[in-house]
C-alpha positions in Angstrom: -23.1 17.5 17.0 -19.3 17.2 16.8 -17.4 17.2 13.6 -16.5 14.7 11.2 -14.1 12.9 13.2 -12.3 9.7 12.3 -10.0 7.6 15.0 -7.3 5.3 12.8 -5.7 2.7 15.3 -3.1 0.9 13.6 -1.7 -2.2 14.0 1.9 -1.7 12.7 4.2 0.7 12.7 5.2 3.1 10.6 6.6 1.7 7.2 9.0 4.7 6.1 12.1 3.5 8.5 12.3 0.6 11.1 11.1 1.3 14.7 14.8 1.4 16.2 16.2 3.1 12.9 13.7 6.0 13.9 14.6 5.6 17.8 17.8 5.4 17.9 19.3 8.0 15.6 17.0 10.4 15.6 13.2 10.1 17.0 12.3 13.1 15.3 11.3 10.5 12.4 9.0 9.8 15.9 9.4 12.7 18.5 10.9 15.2 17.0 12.3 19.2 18.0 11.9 21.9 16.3 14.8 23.8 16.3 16.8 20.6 15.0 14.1 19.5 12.6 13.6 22.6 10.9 14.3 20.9 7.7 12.6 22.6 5.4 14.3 25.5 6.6 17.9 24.3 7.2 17.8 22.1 3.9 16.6 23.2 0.4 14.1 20.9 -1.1 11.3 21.0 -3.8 7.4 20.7 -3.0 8.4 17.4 -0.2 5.8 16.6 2.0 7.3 17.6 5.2 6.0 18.6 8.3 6.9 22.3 9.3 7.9 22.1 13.1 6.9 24.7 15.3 9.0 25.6 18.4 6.0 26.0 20.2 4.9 22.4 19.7 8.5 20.2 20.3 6.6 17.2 20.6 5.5 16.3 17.2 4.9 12.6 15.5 6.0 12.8 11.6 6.1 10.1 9.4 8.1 11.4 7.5 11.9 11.8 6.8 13.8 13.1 8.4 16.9 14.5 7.9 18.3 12.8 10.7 16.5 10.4 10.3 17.4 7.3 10.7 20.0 4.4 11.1 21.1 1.2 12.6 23.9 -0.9 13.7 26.1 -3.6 11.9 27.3 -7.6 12.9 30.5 -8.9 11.2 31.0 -7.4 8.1 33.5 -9.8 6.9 30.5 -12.6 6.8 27.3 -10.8 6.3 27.9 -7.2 5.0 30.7 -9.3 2.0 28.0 -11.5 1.2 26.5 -8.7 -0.8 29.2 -6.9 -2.4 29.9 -7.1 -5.4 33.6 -5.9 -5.3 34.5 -6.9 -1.6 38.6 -6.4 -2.7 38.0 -2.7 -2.3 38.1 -1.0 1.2 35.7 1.6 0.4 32.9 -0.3 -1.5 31.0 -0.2 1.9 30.6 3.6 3.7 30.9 2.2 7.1 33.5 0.7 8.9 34.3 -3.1 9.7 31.3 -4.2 12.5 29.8 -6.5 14.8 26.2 -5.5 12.7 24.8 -7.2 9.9 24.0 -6.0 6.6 20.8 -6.2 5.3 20.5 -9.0 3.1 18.2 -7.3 0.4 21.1 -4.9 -0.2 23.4 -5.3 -3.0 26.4 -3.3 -3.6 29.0 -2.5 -6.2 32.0 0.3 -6.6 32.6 1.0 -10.4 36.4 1.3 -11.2 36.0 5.1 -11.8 35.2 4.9 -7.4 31.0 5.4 -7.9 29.2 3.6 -5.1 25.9 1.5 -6.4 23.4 0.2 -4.1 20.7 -2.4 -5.4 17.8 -3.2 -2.9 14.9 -5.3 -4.7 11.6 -4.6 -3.9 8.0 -5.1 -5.0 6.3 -2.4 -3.0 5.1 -1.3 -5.0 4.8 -3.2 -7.6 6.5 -2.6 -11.0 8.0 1.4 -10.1 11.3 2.2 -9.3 12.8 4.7 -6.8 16.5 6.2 -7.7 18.3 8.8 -5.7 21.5 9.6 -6.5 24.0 11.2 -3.1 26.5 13.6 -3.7 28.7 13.7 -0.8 29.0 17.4 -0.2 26.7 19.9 1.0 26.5 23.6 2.3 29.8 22.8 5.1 32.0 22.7 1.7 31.2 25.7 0.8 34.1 28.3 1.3 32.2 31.9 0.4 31.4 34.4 3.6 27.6 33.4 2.5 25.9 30.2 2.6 24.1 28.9 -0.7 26.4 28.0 -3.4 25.7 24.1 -2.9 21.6 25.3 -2.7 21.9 26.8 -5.9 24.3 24.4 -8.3 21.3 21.6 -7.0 18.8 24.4 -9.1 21.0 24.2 -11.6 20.6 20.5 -12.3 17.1 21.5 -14.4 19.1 24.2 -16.3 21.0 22.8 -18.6 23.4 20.2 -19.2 25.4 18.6 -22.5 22.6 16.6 -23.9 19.4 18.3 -22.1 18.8 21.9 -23.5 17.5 24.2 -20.6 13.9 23.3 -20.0 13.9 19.6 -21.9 14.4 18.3 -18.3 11.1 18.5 -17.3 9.5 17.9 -20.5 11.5 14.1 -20.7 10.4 13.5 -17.1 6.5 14.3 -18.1 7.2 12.1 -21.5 7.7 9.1 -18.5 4.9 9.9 -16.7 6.5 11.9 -13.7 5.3 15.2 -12.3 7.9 17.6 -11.4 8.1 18.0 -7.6 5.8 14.6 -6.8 8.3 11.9 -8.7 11.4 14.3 -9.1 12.8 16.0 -6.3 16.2 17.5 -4.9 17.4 18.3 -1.5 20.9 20.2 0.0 22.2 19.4 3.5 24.9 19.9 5.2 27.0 17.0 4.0 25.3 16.2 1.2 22.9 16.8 -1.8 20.5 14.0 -3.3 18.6 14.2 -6.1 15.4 11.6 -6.3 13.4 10.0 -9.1 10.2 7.6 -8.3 9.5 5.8 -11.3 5.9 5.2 -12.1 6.8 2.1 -13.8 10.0 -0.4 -14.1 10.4 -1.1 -17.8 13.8 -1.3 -19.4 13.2 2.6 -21.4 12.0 4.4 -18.4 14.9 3.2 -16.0 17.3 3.7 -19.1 15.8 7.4 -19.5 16.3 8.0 -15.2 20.0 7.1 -15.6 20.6 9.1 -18.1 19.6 12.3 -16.5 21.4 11.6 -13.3 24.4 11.2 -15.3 23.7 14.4 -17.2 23.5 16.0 -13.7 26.1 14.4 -11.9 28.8 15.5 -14.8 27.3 17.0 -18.0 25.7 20.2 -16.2 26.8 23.5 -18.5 26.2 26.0 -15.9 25.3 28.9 -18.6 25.8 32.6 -17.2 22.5 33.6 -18.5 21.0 30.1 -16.9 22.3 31.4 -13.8 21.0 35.0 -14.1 17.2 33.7 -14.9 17.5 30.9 -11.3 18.8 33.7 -9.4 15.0 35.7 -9.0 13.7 31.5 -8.6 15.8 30.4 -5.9 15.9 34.1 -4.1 12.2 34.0 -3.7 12.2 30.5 -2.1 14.8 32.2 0.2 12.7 34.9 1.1 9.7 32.5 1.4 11.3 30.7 4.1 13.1 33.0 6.2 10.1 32.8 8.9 9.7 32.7 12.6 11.0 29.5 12.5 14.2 30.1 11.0 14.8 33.1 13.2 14.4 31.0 16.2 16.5 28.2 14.9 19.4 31.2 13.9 19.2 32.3 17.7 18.6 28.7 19.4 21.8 27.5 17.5 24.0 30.8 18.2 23.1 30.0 21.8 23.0 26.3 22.4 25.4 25.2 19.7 28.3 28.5 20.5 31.5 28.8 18.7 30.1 25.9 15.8 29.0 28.6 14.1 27.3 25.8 12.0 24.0 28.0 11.4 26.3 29.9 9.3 26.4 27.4 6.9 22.5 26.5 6.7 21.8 24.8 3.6 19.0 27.1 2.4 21.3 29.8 1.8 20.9 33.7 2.4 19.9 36.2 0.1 23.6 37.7 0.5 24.8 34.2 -0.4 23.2 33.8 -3.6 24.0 37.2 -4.9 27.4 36.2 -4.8 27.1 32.6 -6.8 28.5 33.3 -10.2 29.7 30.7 -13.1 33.3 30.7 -12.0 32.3 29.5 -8.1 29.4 26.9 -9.0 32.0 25.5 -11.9 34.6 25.2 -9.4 32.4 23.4 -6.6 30.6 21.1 -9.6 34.3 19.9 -10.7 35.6 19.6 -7.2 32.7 17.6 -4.9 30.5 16.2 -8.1 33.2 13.3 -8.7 32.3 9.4 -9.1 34.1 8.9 -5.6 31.8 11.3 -3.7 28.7 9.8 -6.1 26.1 6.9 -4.9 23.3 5.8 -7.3 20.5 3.7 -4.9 17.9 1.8 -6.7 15.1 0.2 -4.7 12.4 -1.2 -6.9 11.0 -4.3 -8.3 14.3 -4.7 -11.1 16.6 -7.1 -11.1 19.4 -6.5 -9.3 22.4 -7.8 -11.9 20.5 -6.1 -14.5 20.5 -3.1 -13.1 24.5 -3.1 -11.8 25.1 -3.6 -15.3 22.6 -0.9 -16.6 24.3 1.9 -14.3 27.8 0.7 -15.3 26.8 1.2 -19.0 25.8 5.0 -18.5 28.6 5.5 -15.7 31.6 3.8 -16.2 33.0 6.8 -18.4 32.5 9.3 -16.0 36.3 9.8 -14.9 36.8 12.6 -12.3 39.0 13.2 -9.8 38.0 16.2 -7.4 38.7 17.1 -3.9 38.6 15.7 -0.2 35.6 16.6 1.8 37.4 17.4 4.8 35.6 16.9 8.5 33.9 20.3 9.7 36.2 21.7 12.1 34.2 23.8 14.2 33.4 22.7 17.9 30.7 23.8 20.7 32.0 25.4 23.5 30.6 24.1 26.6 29.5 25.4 29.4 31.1 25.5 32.8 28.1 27.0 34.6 24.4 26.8 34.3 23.7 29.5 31.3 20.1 31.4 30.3 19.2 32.8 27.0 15.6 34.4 25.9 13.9 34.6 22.9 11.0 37.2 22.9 7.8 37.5 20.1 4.5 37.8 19.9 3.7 34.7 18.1 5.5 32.1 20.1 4.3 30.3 23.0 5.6 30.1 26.4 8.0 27.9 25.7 11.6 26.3 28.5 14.3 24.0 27.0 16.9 22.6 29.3 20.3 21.2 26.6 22.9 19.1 28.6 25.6 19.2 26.1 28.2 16.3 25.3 30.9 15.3 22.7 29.9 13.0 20.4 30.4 9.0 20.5 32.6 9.0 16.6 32.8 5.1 17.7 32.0 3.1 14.6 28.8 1.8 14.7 28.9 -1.4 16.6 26.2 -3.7 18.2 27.4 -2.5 22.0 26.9 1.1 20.5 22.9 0.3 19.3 22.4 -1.5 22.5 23.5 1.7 24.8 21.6 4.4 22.7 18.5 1.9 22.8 18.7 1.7 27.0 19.1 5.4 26.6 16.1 6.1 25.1 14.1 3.7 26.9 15.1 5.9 30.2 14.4 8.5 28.5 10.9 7.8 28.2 10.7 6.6 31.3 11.2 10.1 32.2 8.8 11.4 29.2 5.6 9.4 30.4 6.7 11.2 34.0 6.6 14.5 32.6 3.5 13.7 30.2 1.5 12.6 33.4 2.2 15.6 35.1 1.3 17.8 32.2 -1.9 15.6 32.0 -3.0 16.3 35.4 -2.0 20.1 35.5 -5.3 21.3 33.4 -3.7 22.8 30.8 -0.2 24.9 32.7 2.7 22.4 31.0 2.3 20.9 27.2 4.2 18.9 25.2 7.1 17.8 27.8 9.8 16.4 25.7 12.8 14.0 26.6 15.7 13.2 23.9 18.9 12.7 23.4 20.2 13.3 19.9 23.2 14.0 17.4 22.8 18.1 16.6 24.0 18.8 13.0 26.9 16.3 13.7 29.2 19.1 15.7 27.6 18.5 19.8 25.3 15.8 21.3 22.2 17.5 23.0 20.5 15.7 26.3 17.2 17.6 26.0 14.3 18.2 28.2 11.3 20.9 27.1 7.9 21.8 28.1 5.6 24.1 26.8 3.7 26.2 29.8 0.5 28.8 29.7 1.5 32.6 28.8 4.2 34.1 31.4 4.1 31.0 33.0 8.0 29.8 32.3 8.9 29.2 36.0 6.9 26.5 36.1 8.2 24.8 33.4 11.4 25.5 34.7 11.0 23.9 38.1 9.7 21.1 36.3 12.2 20.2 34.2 14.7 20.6 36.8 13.3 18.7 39.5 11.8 16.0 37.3 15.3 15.6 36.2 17.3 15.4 39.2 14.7 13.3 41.2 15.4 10.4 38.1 19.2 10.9 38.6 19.3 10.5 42.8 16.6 8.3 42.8 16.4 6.4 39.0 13.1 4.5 37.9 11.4 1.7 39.0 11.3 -1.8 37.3 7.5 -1.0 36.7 8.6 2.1 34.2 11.3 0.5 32.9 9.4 -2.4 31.4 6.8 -0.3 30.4 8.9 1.6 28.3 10.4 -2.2 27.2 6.7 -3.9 26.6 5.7 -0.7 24.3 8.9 -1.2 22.2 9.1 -4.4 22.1 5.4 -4.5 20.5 6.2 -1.8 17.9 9.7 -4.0 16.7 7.7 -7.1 16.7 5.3 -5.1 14.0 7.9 -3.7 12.3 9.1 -7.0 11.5 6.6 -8.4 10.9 5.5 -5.2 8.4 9.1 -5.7 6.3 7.4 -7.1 3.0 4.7 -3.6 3.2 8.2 -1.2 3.3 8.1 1.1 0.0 11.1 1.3 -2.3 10.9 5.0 -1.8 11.6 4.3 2.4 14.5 2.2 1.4 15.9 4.3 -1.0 15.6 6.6 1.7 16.7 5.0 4.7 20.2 4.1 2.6 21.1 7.5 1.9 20.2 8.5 5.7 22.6 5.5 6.3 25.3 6.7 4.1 25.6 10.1 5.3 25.5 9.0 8.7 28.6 6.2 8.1 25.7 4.0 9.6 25.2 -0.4 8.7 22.0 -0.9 7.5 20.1 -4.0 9.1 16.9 -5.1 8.9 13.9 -5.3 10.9 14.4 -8.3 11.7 17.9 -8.2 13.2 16.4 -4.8 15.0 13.8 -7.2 16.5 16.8 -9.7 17.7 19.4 -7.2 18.8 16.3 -6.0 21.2 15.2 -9.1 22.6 18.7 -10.7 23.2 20.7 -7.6 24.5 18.5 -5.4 25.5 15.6 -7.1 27.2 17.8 -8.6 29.5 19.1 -5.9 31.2 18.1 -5.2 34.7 16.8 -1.5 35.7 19.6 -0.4 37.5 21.8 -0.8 34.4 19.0 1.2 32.5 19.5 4.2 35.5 22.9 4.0 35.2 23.4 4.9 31.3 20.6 7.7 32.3 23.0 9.0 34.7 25.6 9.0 32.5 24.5 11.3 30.3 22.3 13.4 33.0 24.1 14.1 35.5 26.1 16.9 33.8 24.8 20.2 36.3 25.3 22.9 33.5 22.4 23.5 31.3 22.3 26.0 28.8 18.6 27.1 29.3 16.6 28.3 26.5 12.9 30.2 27.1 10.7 31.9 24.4 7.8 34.1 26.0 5.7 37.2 24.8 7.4 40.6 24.3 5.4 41.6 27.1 6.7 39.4 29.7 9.5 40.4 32.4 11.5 37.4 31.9 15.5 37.9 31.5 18.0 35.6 31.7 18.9 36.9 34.9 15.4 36.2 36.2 15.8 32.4 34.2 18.9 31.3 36.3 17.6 32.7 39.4 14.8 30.3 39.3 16.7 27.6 38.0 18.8 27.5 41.8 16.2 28.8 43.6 14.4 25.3 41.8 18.2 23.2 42.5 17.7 24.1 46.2 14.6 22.4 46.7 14.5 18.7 47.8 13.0 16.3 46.4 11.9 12.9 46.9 11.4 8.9 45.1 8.9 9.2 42.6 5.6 7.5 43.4 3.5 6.2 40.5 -0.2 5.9 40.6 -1.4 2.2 40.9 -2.5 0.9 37.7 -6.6 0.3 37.2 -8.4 -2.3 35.4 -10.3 -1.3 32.4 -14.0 -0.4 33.5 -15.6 -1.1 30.2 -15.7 -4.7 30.1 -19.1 -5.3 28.5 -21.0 -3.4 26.4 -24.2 -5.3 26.4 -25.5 -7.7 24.2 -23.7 -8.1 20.6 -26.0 -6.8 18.1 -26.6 -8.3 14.7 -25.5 -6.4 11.2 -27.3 -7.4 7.8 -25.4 -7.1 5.0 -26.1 -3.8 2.6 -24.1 -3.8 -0.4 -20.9 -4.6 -2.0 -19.8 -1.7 -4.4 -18.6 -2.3 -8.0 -15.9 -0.1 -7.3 -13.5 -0.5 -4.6 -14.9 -3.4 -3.4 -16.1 -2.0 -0.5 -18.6 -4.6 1.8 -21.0 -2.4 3.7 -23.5 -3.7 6.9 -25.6 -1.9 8.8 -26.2 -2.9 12.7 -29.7 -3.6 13.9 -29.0 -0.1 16.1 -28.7 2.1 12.8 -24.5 1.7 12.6 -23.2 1.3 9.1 -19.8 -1.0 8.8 -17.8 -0.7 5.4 -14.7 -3.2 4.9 -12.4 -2.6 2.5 -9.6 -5.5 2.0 -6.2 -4.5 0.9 -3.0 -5.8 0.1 -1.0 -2.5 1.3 0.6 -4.1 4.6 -0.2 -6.9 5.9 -1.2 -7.8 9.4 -2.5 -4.3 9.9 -6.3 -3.5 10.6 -7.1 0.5 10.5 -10.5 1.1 11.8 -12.1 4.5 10.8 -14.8 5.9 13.4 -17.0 8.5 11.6 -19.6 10.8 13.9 -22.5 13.5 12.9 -22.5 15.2 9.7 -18.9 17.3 9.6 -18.7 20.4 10.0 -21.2 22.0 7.9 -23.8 20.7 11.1 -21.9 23.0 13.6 -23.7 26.5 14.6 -22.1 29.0 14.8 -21.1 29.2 18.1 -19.7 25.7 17.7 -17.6 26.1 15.2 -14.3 26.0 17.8 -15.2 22.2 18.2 -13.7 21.8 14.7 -10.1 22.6 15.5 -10.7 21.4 19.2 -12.3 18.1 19.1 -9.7 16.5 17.5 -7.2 16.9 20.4 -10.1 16.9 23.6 -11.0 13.4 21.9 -7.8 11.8 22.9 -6.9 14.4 26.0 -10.4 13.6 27.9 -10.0 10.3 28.4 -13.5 8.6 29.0 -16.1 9.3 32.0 -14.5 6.6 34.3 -10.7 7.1 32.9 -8.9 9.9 32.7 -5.9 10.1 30.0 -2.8 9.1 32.4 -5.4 6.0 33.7 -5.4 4.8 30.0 -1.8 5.4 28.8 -1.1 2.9 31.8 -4.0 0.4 31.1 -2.7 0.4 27.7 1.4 0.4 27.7 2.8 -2.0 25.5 -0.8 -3.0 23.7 -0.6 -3.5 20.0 -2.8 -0.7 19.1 -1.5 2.4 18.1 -4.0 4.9 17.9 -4.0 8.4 15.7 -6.4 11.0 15.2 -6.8 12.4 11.8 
């Protein structure tokens, strides 16, 4: 019998960011790549429940984050955006400049005359808790030492002391309020930036008082003893030596490669061992005075407060704070690209076969404008155009490619990256290779058809329709998060709604050749830098990588021909049988029925989002009912459920019965 199995389809979208938030800046909060997205290796953060990517496995959903993660566009700041600030005489209340795009209307903001930033989004979801996070704009790329990890460790430091908070009291306060270290209270270093989070269990007056209070204590008050410093040093050097994996080794060599002369790898946020040895009081004093000032400070409070109250409860515990630091100045660095195609190789036992194709680009520094939105949005729709080709090849090749990948993204703010990958059996990298390649070059001459185009449109516009729809079921914690992704990415933050509208009236008007046009615009480039990871044992060089790259350019190819679509062969499942109703628990008021053919139903109401349906298909007894020689099906089944289609279907037959359909299924 197989395993405990349970298929959720769901009926909305993810509530952490909206739909074209997570598509256009960095699908990674969707499809995500490793090397990029290593973020619990390339930022420092505290027990957060991330998703470890593995290189061997690019194609990855999270609902998570991001780091990236995450932005939208603006519409006339001078009528919307003003509506909700408080102090619209000063140019730099807002952190993006004047736009075409919209600000949200449930955010409120307000610059203190000391130059702090406060952002007020009101929110009951949940109900009566708070979420605060508080963004310091500088991060590992201020950092001056040979050795990356000063900004890592002065973000320790914040639970080690400050003026009114003896060294361990911290903790101890938090606890008094109900929050866990780690689960409510939180800290994370990037590159640009370092935030520090509280989730409030509850929004009364005291506890939001108490919240404040620390982040002032960290954002100015911190003493930075020299025998504090001595006792994090052993604390933060094993969380070094914890994460300096596989992972990060590959993402050191990928970015060396991909990413030359940015030598932004150097600065990773984690730190090195060497780095940290070389923090003393006099550097982590120096940085703390210079970058932790009230103009590079922004306080976000989503929660259900009011938001007047709360402006004036942050000005009460803020407006003193008068320090003038230093400029963050732009990171200087640039990629060199390019100027014929390039191979590198990484080599080790425990990665899988594994070919990346990266078409760099500079970076569009345009502000963030409506026309901007709508050309990364017809971007990524080709893109996936050209995904669902490379998944239905994959699907149909029994197992030799896996996880094709197709994006175009923003790498650590210094190169964009046109990316294609697939993942191919042991020692098989040469057919990934001639796969990416052609794939690629047959869209470019030949561009897609107005059938995969609006297949690509049909499944997006479902999932904004959703997401709008879904608005009221966001968490505080997603907008608290979303604003600070939004911040450091100088990015306007709309709404669902408006992402919903921009999409239907820009965007699903456009005809298909203006879709393969933008696709050729950023695809046509002929100079990859070509990145493949295989066994030690394997005879591939980079010599042997570029040969079959030409040897793959000199083939022909021709128009792409897609299958013809088939109707559904399950259209009746007999006649509907009857259920009798069972029980209705005390607890959880949980409804159960059981069908005249033995099938139990249980129906659980909820007021967690609304217009959302999960349904939860359990089968057998787990897997304590599997012999012995079964027991694979327990890591298996999970995957074959979805990959083996049904007996008259095969998977590629139901991805295109089902495009643009309003379920979204998951296995869990």
């Amino acid at each position: 019998m197989f395993s405990q199995t349970s298929v959720i389809v769901k009926k909305v979208c993810t509530e952490r960011y909206s739909v074209l938030r997570c598509l256009l800046v960095d699908f990674v909060s969707y499809v995500s790549k490793v090397y990029v997205m290593c973020y619990m290796l390339v930022t420092k953060t505290n027990d957060r429940d991330l998703t470890m990517y593995r290189p061997q496995a690019p194609q990855i959903l999270v609902k998570r984050f991001k780091t990236y993660f995450a932005a939208l566009l603006l519409v006339l700041l001078s009528f919307a955006a003003v509506a909700h600030v408080e102090t619209p005489d000063r140019k730099d209340t807002l952190w993006f400049k004047p736009s075409d795009l919209p600000l949200s209307e449930k955010i409120h903001v307000k610059q203190l005359d000391n130059g702090m930033r406060v952002v007020v989004i009101q929110n009951s979801k949940p109900k009566k808790t708070i979420s605060i996070r508080m963004r310091i704009g500088a991060g590992s790329l201020q950092e001056t030492g040979k050795q990356p990890g000063l900004a890592h460790f002065l973000e320790h430091m914040a639970f080690n002391g400050s003026t009114h908070v003896p060294e361990g009291d911290m903790i101890q306060i938090l606890e008094r309020h109900g929050l866990s270290f780690g689960k409510d209270s939180n800290a994370e270093t990037g590159f640009q930036q370092t935030v520090y989070m509280l989730d409030l269990p509850t929004n009364d007056q005291e506890t939001l008082s108490t919240a404040l209070f620390l982040m002032r204590e960290t954002a100015s008050e911190l003493t930075l003893e020299k025998d504090a410093i001595a006792r994090e040093l052993p604390v933060i050097s094993s969380e070094v030596r914890e994460r300096t994996t596989l992972d990060l080794r590959i993402l050191k060599d990928w970015s060396s490669y991909v990413l030359q002369g940015a030598n932004i790898i150097d600065r990773i946020p984690l730190g090195t061992l060497e780095g940290m040895k070389a923090v003393n009081q006099s550097r982590l004093k120096a940085f703390y005075h210079n970058y932790y000032t009230p103009n590079h400070t922004t306080i976000v409070i989503a929660g259900d407060v009011d938001v007047q109250s709360v402006f004036t409860m942050v000005e009460k515990q803020f407006a003193s704070w008068d320090s003038k630091g230093q400029d963050t100045a732009p990171y200087a660095k640039q990629v060199t690209f390019p100027t014929s195609a390039e191979a590198r190789v990484f080599k080790d036992s425990n990665v899988t076969t594994h070919v990346e194709l990266n078409y760099l680009e500079p970076i569009n520094r345009a502000p963030d404008s409506r026309a901007k939105r709508v050309d990364e949005f017809m971007l990524h729709i080709a893109n996936q155009a050209l995904q669902y080709r490379l998944e239905t090849m994959a699907f149909s090749s029994q197992g030799e490619l896996l996880s094709p990948y197709v994006g175009s993204y923003n790498q650590f703010d210094v190169v964009t990256s046109n990316q294609l990958s697939v993942a191919t059996k042991a020692g098989q990298w040469q057919a990934g290779v001639n796969m990416l390649e052609s794939s690629l070059r047959q869209a470019v001459k030949y561009g897609f058809s107005d059938q995969e185009i609006q297949r690509q449109l049909d499944k997006y516009h479902t999932l904004l329709k959703l997401d709008a729809q879904a608005t009221k079921d966001t968490l505080s914690s997603s907008y608290a998060a979303g604003i600070v992704s939004d911040i450091n990415n100088k990015m306007v933050s709309t709404s669902n709604e408006f992402a919903l509208s921009l999409f239907e009236s820009d965007v699903l008007s456009k005809d298909t050749a203006s879709f393969n046009q933008i696709f050729n615009q950023h695809w046509s480039n002929p100079y990859p830098r070509i990145y493949v990871m295989d066994k030690p044992e394997s005879n591939v060089t980079a010599e042997t990588v570029l040969e079959a790259y030409k040897n793959s350019e000199s083939t022909p190819v021709t128009s792409y021909v897609e299958a013809d679509k088939v109707a559904f062969a399950y259209q009746n499942f007999g006649k509907p049988g009857k259920a009798k109703l069972v029980e209705k628990t005390a607890f959880g008021d949980v409804t159960r029925y059981r069908f005249n053919n033995g099938v139990y139903l249980n129906v659980k109401p909820t007021e967690f989002e609304s217009n959302a349906v999960y349904i939860s298909i359990r089968v057998g007894k787990g897997k304590l009912d599997l012999a012995k020689k079964e027991a694979a099906l327990a890591t298996l089944f999970d995957s074959a459920f979805i990959a083996g289609g049904l007996e008259k279907h095969d998977i590629n037959d139901l991805r295109a019965i089902f495009s643009g359909d309003k379920l979204v299924p998951a296995i869990t």
